[in-house]
C-alpha positions as CSV (number, residue, x, y, z in Angstrom):
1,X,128.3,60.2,148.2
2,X,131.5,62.0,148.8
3,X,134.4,60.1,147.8
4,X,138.2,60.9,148.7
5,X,140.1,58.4,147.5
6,X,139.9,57.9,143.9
7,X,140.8,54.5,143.8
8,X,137.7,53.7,145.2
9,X,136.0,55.7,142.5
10,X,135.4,52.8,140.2
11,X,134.0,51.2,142.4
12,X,131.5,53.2,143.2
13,X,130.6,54.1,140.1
14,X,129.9,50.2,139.2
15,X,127.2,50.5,142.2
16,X,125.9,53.7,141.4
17,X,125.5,52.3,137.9
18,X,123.2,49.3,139.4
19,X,120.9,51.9,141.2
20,X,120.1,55.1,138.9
21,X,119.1,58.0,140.2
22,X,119.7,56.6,143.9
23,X,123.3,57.2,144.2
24,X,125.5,60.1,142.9
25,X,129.4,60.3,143.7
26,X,130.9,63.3,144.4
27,X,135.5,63.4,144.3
28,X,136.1,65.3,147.2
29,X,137.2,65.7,150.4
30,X,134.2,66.0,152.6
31,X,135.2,68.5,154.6
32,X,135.5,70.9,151.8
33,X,132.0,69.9,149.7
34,X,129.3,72.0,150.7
35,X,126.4,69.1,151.0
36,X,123.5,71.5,151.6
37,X,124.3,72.9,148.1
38,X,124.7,69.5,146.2
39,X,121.0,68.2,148.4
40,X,119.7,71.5,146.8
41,X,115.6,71.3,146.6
42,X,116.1,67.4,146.9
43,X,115.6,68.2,151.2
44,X,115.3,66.9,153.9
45,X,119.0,64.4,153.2
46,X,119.9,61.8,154.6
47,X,123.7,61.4,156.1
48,X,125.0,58.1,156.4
49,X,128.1,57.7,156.2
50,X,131.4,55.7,157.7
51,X,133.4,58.7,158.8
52,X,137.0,58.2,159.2
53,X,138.2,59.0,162.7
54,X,140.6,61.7,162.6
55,X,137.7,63.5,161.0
56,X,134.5,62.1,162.4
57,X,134.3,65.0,165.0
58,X,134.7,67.9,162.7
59,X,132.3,66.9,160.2
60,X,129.7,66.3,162.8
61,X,130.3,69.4,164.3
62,X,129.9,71.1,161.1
63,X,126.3,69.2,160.4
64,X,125.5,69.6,163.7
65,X,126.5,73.9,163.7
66,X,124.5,74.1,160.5
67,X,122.4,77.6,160.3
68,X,119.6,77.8,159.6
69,X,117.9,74.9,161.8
70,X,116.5,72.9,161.0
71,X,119.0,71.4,158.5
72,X,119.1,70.3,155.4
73,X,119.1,66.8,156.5
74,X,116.8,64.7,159.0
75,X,118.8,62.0,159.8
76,X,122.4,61.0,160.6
77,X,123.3,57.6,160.2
């Protein structure tokens, strides 16, 4: 999970903590991480996510331009 806001951080990490291994958070701004490098081998992903909306269209554009097809990931959610 790529998390912007580090007030949310905590948070997260509380939940992540409940689920090992399942859940990893990543500080960032998701327009900046490069998700097929933190999937790595761990591929096909899974994207589900709650996009904000001034930056829904670029991220999907970005996931959706991805080369080489097919993706890294085989689903968005």
């Amino acid at each position: 999970m790529v998390e912007r806001d580090a007030r949310c951080l905590a948070a997260l990490a509380e939940i992540a903590n409940h689920y090992p291994g399942r859940l990893e958070i990543v500080e960032g701004d998701a327009l900046e991480v490069d998700l097929a490098k933190l999937v790595g081998e761990a591929r096909p992903a899974r994207v589900c996510a709650n996009l904000p909306y001034h930056i829904a269209t670029a991220l999907l554009v970005r996931w959706l331009e991805t080369e080489p097809w097919p993706p890294w990931f085989d689903r968005l959610t």
